[in-house]
C-alpha positions, 0 to 999 in steps of 0.5 A: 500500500502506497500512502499518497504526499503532495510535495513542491519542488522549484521549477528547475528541479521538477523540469530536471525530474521530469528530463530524467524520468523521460530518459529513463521511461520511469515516472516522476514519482519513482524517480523521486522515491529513488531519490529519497530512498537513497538519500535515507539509505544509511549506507549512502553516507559511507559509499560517500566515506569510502569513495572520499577516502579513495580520493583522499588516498590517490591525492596524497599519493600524487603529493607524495610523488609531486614531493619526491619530484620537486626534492629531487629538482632541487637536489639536481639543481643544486648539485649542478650549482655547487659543481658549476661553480667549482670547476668553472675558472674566471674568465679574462676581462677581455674573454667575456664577451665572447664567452657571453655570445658562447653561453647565450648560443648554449641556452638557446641550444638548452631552451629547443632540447627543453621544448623537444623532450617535453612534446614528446612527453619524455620527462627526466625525472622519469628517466633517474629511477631507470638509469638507478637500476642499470648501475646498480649491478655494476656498481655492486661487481 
């Protein structure tokens, strides 16, 4: 037995009903009733937990990974730096100029590898963990 309610939606509302119970070919009242139904469902809200929780999950696993990429940028670069700056001699007052002209024709060499591997998709902090597990036998012989 059906017990009848009267019940007022905006118009918005009961035009996306009636929208919905088209496609679906059900009426209105067994849309709404659905509607309810799952709203009072106790285990709606821990379908709503779990499906949180997984996002939650795959965000930190994206963070944690972003984290371990920033660091390992930070490291190269300052790596990089630190031996730069070690092994590169002054130059003579009357050589820079030319050294100048040299390093900007280098950067824009750098700047087009740059723009090549990153169309292709190819990433280098990708490439570390592979180029870690070839040496990692020879380094053990």
């Amino acid at each position: 037995m059906r017990d009848r309610m009267n019940v007022y939606f905006p118009p918005e509302l009961l035009k996306q009903i009636s929208e919905l119970a088209d496609r679906k070919k059900l009426s209105r009242s067994a849309i709404v009733e659905a509607a309810v139904a799952s709203f009072l469902s106790p285990d709606g809200a821990d379908r709503r937990e779990a499906a949180f929780a997984r996002r939650l999950d795959r965000l930190s696993r994206q963070m944690q990974r972003l984290e371990r990429d920033v660091g390992l940028t930070a490291e190269t670069l300052a790596l990089f730096i630190r031996f730069w700056l070690t092994v590169t001699p002054p130059l003579p007052h009357d050589s820079q100029a030319a050294a100048q002209a040299k390093g900007r024709e280098r950067f824009d060499g750098f700047v087009e590898a740059l723009g090549r591997r990153l169309q292709k998709g190819q990433s280098f902090l990708r490439e570390i963990p592979e180029d870690i597990r070839h040496q990692e036998p020879a380094d053990e012989s």
